[in-house]
KOLPAPA-39566 format. One line per field, with one value per residue (C-alpha): chain; residue in one letter; residue number from 1; x, y, z. Coordinates in steps of 0.2 Angstrom, whole numbers, plus 5000, padded with zeros to 4 digits. Layout:
# KOLPAPA-39566
tilum = (A  ...)
dogu = (a  ...)
tipa = (NUM  ...)
u = (X  ...)
v = (Y  ...)
w = (Z  ...)
//
This chain:
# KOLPAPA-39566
tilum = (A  A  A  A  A  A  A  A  A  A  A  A  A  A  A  A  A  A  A  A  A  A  A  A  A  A  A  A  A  A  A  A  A  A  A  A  A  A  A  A  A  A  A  A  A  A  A  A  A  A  A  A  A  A  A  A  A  A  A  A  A  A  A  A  A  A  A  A  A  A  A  A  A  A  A  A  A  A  A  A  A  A  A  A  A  A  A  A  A  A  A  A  A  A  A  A  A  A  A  A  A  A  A  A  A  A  A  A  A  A  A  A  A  A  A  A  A  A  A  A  A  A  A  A  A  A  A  A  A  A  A  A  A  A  A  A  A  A  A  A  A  A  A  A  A  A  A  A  A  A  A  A  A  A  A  A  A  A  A  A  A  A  A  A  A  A  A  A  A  A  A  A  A  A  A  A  A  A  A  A  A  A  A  A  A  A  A  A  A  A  A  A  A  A  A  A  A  A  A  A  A  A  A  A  A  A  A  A  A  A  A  A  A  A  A  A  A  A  A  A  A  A  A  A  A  A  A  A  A  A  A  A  A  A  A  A  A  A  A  A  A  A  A  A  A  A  A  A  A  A  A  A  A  A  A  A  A  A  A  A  A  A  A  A  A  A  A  A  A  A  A  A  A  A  A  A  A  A  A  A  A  A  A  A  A  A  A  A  A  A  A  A  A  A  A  A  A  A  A  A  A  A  A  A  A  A  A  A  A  A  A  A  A  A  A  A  A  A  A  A  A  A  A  A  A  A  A  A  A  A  A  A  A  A  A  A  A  A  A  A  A  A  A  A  A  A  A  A  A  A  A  A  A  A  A  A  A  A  A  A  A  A)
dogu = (x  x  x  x  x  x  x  x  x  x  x  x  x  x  x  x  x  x  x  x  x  x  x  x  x  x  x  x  x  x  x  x  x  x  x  x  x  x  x  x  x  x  x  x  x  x  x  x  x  x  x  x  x  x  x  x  x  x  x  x  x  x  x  x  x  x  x  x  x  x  x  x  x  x  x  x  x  x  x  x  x  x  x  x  x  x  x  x  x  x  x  x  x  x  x  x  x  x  x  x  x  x  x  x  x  x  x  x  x  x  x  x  x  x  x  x  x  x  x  x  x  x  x  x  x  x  x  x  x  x  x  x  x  x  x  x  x  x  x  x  x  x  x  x  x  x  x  x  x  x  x  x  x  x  x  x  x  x  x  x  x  x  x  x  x  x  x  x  x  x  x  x  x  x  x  x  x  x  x  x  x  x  x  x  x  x  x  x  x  x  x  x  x  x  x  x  x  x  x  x  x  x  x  x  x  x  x  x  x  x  x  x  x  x  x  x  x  x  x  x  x  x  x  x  x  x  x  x  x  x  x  x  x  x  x  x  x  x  x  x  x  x  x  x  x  x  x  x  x  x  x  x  x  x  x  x  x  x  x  x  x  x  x  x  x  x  x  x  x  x  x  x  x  x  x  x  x  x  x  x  x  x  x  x  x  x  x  x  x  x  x  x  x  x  x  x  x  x  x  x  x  x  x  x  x  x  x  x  x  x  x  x  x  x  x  x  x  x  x  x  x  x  x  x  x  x  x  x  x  x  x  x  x  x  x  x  x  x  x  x  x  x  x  x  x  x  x  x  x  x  x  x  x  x  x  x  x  x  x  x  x  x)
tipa = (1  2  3  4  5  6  7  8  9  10  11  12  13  14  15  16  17  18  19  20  21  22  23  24  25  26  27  28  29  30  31  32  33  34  35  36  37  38  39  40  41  42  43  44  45  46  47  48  49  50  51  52  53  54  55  56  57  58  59  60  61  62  63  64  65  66  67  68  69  70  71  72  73  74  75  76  77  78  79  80  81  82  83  84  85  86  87  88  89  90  91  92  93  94  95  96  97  98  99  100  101  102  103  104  105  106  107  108  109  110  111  112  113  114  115  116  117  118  119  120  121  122  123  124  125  126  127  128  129  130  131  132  133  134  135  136  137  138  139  140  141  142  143  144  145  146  147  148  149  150  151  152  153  154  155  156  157  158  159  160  161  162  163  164  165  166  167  168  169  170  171  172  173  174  175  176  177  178  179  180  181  182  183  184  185  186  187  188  189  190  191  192  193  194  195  196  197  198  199  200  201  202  203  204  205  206  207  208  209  210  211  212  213  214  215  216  217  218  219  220  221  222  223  224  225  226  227  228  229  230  231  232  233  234  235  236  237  238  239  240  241  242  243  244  245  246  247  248  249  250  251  252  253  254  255  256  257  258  259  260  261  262  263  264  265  266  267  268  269  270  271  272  273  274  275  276  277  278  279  280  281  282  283  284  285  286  287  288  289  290  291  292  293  294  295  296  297  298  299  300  301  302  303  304  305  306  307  308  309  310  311  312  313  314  315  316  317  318  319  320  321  322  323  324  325  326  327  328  329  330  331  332  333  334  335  336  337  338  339  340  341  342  343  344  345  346  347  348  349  350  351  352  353  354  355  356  357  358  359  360  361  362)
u = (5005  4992  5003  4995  5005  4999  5008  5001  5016  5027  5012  5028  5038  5022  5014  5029  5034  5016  5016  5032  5025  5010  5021  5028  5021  5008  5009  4995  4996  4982  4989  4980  4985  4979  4966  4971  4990  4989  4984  5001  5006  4991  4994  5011  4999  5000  4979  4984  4985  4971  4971  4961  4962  4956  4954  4965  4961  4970  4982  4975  4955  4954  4938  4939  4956  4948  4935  4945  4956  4941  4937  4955  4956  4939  4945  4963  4952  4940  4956  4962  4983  4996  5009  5007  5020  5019  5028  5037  5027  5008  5003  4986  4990  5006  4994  4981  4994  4991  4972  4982  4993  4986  4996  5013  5020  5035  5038  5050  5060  5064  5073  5074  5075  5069  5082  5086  5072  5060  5044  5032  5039  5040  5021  5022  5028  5045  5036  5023  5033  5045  5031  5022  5040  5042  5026  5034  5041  5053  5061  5069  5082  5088  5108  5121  5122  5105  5105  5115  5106  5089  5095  5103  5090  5075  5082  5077  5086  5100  5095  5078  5084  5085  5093  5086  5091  5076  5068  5072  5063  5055  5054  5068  5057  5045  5056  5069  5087  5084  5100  5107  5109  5123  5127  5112  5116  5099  5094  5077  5065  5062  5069  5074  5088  5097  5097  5110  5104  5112  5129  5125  5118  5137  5144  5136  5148  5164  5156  5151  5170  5175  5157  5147  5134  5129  5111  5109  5089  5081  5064  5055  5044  5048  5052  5049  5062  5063  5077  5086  5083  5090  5108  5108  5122  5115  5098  5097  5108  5095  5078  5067  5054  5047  5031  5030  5035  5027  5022  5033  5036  5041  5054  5060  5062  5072  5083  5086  5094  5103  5122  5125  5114  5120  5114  5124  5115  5122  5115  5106  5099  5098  5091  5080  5086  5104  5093  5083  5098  5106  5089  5093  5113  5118  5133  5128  5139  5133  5141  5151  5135  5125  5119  5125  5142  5135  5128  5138  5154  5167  5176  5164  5147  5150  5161  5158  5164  5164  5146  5146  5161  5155  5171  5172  5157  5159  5178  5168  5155  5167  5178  5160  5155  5173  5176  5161  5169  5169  5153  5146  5158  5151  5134  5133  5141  5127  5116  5124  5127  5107  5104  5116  5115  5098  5089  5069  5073  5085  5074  5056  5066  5075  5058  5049  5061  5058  5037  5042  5055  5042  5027  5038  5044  5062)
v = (5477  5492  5508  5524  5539  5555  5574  5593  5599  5594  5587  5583  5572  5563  5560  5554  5542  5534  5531  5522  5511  5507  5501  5488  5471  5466  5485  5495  5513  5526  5544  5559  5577  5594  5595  5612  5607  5592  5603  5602  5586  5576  5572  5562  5554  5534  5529  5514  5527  5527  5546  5552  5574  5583  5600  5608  5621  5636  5630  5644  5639  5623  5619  5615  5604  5594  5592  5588  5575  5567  5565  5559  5546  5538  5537  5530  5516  5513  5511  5499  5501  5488  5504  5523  5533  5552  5563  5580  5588  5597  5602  5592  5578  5575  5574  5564  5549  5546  5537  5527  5517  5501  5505  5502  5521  5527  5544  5556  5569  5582  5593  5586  5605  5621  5631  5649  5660  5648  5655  5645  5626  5636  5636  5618  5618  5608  5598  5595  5588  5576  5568  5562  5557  5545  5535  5530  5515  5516  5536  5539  5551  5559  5559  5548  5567  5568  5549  5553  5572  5562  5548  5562  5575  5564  5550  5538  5521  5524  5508  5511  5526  5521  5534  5535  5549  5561  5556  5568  5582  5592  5584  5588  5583  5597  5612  5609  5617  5636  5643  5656  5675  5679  5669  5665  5659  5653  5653  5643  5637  5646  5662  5662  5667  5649  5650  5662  5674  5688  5681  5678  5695  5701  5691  5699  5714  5702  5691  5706  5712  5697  5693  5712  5701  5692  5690  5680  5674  5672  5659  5658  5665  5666  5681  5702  5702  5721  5717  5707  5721  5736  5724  5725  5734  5735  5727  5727  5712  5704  5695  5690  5680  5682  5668  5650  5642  5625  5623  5609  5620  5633  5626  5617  5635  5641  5627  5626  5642  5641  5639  5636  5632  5640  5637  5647  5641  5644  5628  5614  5595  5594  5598  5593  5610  5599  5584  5598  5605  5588  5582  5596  5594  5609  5612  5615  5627  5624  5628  5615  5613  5600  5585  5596  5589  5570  5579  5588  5579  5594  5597  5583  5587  5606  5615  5615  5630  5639  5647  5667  5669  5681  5679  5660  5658  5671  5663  5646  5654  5663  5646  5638  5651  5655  5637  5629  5612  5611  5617  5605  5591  5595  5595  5580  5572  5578  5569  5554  5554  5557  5541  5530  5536  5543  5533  5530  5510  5509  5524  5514  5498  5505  5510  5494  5487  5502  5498  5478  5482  5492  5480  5467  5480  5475)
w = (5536  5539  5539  5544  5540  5550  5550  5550  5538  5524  5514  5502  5512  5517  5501  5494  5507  5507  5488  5488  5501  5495  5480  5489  5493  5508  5514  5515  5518  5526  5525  5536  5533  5534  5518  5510  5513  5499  5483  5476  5477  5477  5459  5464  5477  5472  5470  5481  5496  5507  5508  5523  5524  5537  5545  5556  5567  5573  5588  5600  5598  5610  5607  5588  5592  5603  5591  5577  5590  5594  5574  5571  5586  5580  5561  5567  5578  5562  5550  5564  5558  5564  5565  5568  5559  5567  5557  5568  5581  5585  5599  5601  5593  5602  5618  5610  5607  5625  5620  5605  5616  5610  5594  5591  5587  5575  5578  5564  5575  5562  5576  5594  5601  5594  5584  5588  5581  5573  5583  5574  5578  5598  5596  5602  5619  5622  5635  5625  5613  5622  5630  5612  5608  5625  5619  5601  5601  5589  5585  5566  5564  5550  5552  5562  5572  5580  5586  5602  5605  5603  5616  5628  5628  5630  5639  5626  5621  5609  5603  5600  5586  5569  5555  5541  5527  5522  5507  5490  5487  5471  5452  5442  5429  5431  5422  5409  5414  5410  5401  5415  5410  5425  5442  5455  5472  5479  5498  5499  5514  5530  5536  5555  5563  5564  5546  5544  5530  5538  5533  5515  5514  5521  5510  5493  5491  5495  5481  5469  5470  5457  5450  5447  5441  5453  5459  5475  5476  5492  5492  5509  5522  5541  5552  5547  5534  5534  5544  5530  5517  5531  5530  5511  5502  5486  5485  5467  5468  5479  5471  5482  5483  5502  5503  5504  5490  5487  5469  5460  5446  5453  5467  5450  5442  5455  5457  5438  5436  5454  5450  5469  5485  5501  5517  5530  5545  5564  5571  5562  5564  5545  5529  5516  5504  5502  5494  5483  5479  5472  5464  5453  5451  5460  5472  5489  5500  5521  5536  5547  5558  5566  5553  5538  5539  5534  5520  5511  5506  5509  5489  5482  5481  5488  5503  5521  5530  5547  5552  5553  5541  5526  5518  5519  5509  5498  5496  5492  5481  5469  5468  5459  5450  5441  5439  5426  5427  5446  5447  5435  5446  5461  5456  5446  5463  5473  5460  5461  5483  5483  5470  5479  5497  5499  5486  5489  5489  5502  5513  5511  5515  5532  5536  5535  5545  5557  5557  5561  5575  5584  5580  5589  5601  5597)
//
C-alpha cells in the first residue's frame, strides 16, 4: 500500500506517524510538509519515509498558492498513492482536493468547528473547510465525543468515522527528571481564549495561600497576552515563556520539572498536552469539556472539574501538590493509560484499517 501523508502543521504528529508506518510491512509512506516546519524532528524521521518538503506560501498571496498547488498536485500524481491521508485543514489545499478525486481520501479532523478565540485556525473559512472534509472518504477522529458532532455538523455518515486516539507526543528520553526546587504547575500549547488561562491565572493567589512557593509556567504563543499579565496578582509567581515551543528538549524540560499539567479550557475537541503530559508521568488536571473527559480518568490519572471555577482547580492543584504519593500515582497512571490505551501499535494499526476501508470505499 502507497501512503502519502500531507499536512501544513504539527510537523510532529506527522513525522511520527509516517515512521511507524513505514515500519510495518508492504506499506510504503510519502510524507509532504511545509520544509522549515520539519527541523526538529527530522532526526526522528524513519529513512524508509519518502520525505517530500515543500514551500508554503502566505495564505493572503493567491498567486504563490496556486503555484505551490499546482507543484503539489503534480508531485501527488508522479508518486501515484493508493490513499491520501490529509491531516486538519488549509485553505488552498482543502480546495485543491477537488482535482484529486481519483484518489481515495482519509481526512484527520482535529477540530470540526473553530474554538472561541483561535483566529489563526479562522484564517480557513468554515466553508472552506467542510467541503475538503465531504470529498474524504473515510473522516478519523480523535475521541468517541467528536464522532456524533462530526456526523451532525457536516452531515456525514456516522459510519464512515473512525476514532482513533492521537498519537503521544515529546521524548521522554530527551531530558533526564530535573530535581524540582518548589511546585510548578505548567500550562503549555496555544494561548486563545477557549483555552481558559484567565482561570489559572485566578486561581494562583487561592493556590499561593497554602503553597507561597508556587510557580505556575505558562509555554505557548497565541493572542496579545498583555492581557493575561494585566489579571496577574502577583506576576513574580508567574514564568513565562510566550513563543512556540517545538524543540524536543526543551518541551522535555518543561514537562520534567512540571508537577502537574493543567488545562482549564471552556470548550474543547481534545488534546494532544494530556498525552505530553502522561509521556512524562505527570498528573493532568482539565476541565469537564468536550473529548477531555475520555482522557483524563477523573481520581486516576488526574481530576476533571467544572470550567471557569478558579477555586475548583486550585482545590485540585493543592490536593497534588501536598500529597507526593498521589501525585506520583496519578502520574505513573497516566503513563500507563498512554502505553495501554494510546499505544503507537494499536494507533498505526486502526489506521491501516482506516487507509483499506476507504480504498474499498467500505
Amino acid at each position: 500500500m502507497k501512503v502519502l501523508i500531507i499536512s501544513f502543521c504539527d510537523a510532529e504528529l506527522n513525522t511520527r506517524l509516517a515512521s511507524a508506518l513505514s515500519e510495518q510491512d508492504n506499506i510504503e509512506v510519502c510524507l509532504m510538509l511545509p520544509d522549515y516546519q520539519v527541523a526538529a524532528y527530522k532526526k526522528r524521521l524513519s529513512s524508509k519515509v519518502n520525505y517530500q518538503p515543500f514551500e508554503l506560501a502566505r495564505l493572503r498571496d493567491p498567486v504563490g498558492n496556486i503555484r505551490s498547488m499546482r507543484q503539489l498536485v503534480k508531485a501527488i500524481n508522479h508518486y501515484n498513492p493508493d490513499i491520501i491521508h490529509y491531516q486538519y485543514a488549509h485553505l488552498w489545499f482543502s480546495l485543491t482536493l477537488w482535482f484529486l478525486r481519483k484518489y481515495p481520501l482519509v481526512i484527520s479532523v482535529h477540530d470540526p468547528r473553530d474554538h472561541i478565540g483561535d483566529d489563526v485556525s479562522k484564517k480557513t473559512p468554515q466553508a472552506v473547510k467542510d467541503f475538503g472534509y465531504r470529498l474524504a472518504d473515510r473522516i478519523i477522529a480523535h475521541n468517541g465525543k467528536m464522532k456524533p458532532i462530526i456526523s451532525d455538523v457536516l452531515n456525514y455518515p456516522a459510519e464512515q468515522i473512525d476514532v482513533i486516539p492521537l498519537m503521544a507526543y515529546g521524548d521522554p528520553t530527551q531530558q533526564p527528571e530535573t530535581k524540582k526546587k518548589g511546585q510548578y504547575v505548567l500550562f503549555f500549547g496555544r494561548i486563545w481564549e477557549y483555552k481558559g488561562l484567565e482561570y489559572l491565572i485566578q486561581a494562583e493567589p487561592l493556590i499561593r495561600a497554602t503553597i507561597p512557593e508556587i510557580k505556575i509556567v505558562i509555554a505557548g504563543e497565541g493572542e496579545n497576552f498583555e492581557r493575561y499579565r494585566a489579571m496577574m496578582d502577583s506576576p513574580e509567581q508567574f514564568i513565562v515563556h510566550n513563543r512556540y515551543i517545538d524543540a524536543d528538549d526543551e518541551k522535555a524540560q518543561l514537562f520534567s520539572q512540571a508537577s502537574v499539567v493543567v488545562l482549564p479550557y471552556i470548550e474543547a475537541t481534545q488534546s494532544a498536552i494530556i498525552s505530553l503530559a502522561y509521556n512524562f508521568a505527570k498528573p493532568v488536571i482539565a476541565t469537564a469539556v468536550g473529548g477531555l473527559v475520555e482522557q483524563v480518568d477523573d481520581g486516576i490519572t488526574g481530576y476533571l472539574i467544572p470550567p471557569r471555577d478558579p477555586q475548583a482547580l486550585a482545590d485540585k492543584v493543592v490536593a497534588i501538590l501536598k500529597d507526593e504519593d498521589l501525585n506520583n500515582t496519578l502520574g505513573q497512571n497516566g503513563k500507563m493509560k498512554l502505553e495501554n490505551e494510546w499505544s503507537t501499535t494499536a494507533i498505526v494499526q486502526k489506521t491501516i484499517e482506516t487507509y483499506k476501508r476507504a480504498i474499498n470505499h467500505g
